[in-house]
Every structure is written in C-alpha cells, then in structure tokens.
C-alpha positions as CSV (number, residue, x, y, z in Angstrom):
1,X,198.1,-39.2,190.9
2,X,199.5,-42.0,189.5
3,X,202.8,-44.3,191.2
4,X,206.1,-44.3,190.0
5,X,206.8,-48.0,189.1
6,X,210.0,-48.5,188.2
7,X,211.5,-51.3,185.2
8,X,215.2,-52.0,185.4
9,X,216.3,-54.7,182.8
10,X,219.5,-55.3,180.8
11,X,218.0,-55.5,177.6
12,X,218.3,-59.7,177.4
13,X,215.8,-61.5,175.7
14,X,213.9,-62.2,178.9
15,X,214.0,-58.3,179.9
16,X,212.8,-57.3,176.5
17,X,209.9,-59.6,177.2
18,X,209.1,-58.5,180.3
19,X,209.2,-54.6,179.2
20,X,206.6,-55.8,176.4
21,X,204.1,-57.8,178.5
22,X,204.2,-56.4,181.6
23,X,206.1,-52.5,181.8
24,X,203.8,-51.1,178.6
25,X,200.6,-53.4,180.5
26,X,199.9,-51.4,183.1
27,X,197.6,-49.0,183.3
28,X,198.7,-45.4,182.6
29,X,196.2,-43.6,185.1
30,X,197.7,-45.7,187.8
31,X,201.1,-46.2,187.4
32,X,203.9,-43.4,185.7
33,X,206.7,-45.9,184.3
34,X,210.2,-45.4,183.8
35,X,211.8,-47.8,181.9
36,X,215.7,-48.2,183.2
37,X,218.4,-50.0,180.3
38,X,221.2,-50.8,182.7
39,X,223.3,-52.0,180.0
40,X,222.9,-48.1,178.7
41,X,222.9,-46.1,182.2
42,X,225.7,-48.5,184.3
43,X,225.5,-45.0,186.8
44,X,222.1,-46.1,187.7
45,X,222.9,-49.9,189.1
46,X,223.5,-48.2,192.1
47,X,220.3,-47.0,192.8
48,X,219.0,-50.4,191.3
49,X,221.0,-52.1,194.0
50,X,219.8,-49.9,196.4
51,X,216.3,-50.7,196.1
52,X,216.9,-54.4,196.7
53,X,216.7,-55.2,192.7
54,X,219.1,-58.1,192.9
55,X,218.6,-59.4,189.2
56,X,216.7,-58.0,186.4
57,X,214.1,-57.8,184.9
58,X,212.7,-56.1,187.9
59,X,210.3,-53.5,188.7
60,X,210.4,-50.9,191.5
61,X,207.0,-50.2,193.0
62,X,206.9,-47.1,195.7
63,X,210.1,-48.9,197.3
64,X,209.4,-52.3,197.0
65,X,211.3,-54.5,194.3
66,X,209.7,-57.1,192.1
67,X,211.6,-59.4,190.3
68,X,209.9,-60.8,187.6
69,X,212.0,-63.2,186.5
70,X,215.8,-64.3,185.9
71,X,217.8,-62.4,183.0
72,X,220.8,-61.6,184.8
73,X,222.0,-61.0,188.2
74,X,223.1,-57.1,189.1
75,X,226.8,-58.6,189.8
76,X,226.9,-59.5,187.1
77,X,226.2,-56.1,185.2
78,X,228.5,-54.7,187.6
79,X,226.4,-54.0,190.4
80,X,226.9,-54.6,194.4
81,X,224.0,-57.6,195.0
C-alpha cells in the first residue's frame, strides 16, 4: 500500500516548480499524493503548521515534513510558524 506524502505550496513560482519536478516524480505504486494549494484552502494551514511545515513548498511524508525549498514562510500565508 502505497504512503500518503503530502505537497503543501502556495502556488509561487518556486511551489509550482516543485509540484512539477518533484510532487508528479514520484512513483505512484509507492507514494499516494495529495497536492495542498494553501493560497486556495487557508482552513488547512493549520494542519500544515501542525506537521512542522514552516515554509512551503513542502512535503509531508508519514509525519515528517520536508521542505524543499523557500517560496514563502506559513506566517506569512497566515499560518502559526
């Protein structure tokens, strides 16, 4: 069964090129992605916060956040980080 990875971005030019390189990269059979627009769901910066994403874009891998690199910082999208 595949892991739930998880891609939060913001939809800046750095998160759109990390959704195309690296979110639609991996393989299928091993990870199920969901790709999270925070600048389109601002209820879910909560629950980005709350995995330790601090900026975006970042992925959440069973619990553990991965920032790729900087776009933007979750304060500054209205987040607590």
């Amino acid at each position: 069964m595949p892991q739930k990875a998880v891609f939060y971005h913001a939809g800046c030019s750095v998160c759109v090129d990390a959704e195309q390189r690296f979110a639609h990269a991996l393989n299928p059979s091993a990870y199920k992605v969901e790709i999270v627009h925070l600048g389109q769901s601002p209820e879910r910066i909560a629950e980005a916060a709350a995995s330790g994403v601090k900026s975006v874009p970042a992925f959440v891998v069973d619990g553990q956040p991965y920032h790729i690199n900087f776009g933007a910082a979750l304060a500054d999208l209205g987040g607590g980080a």
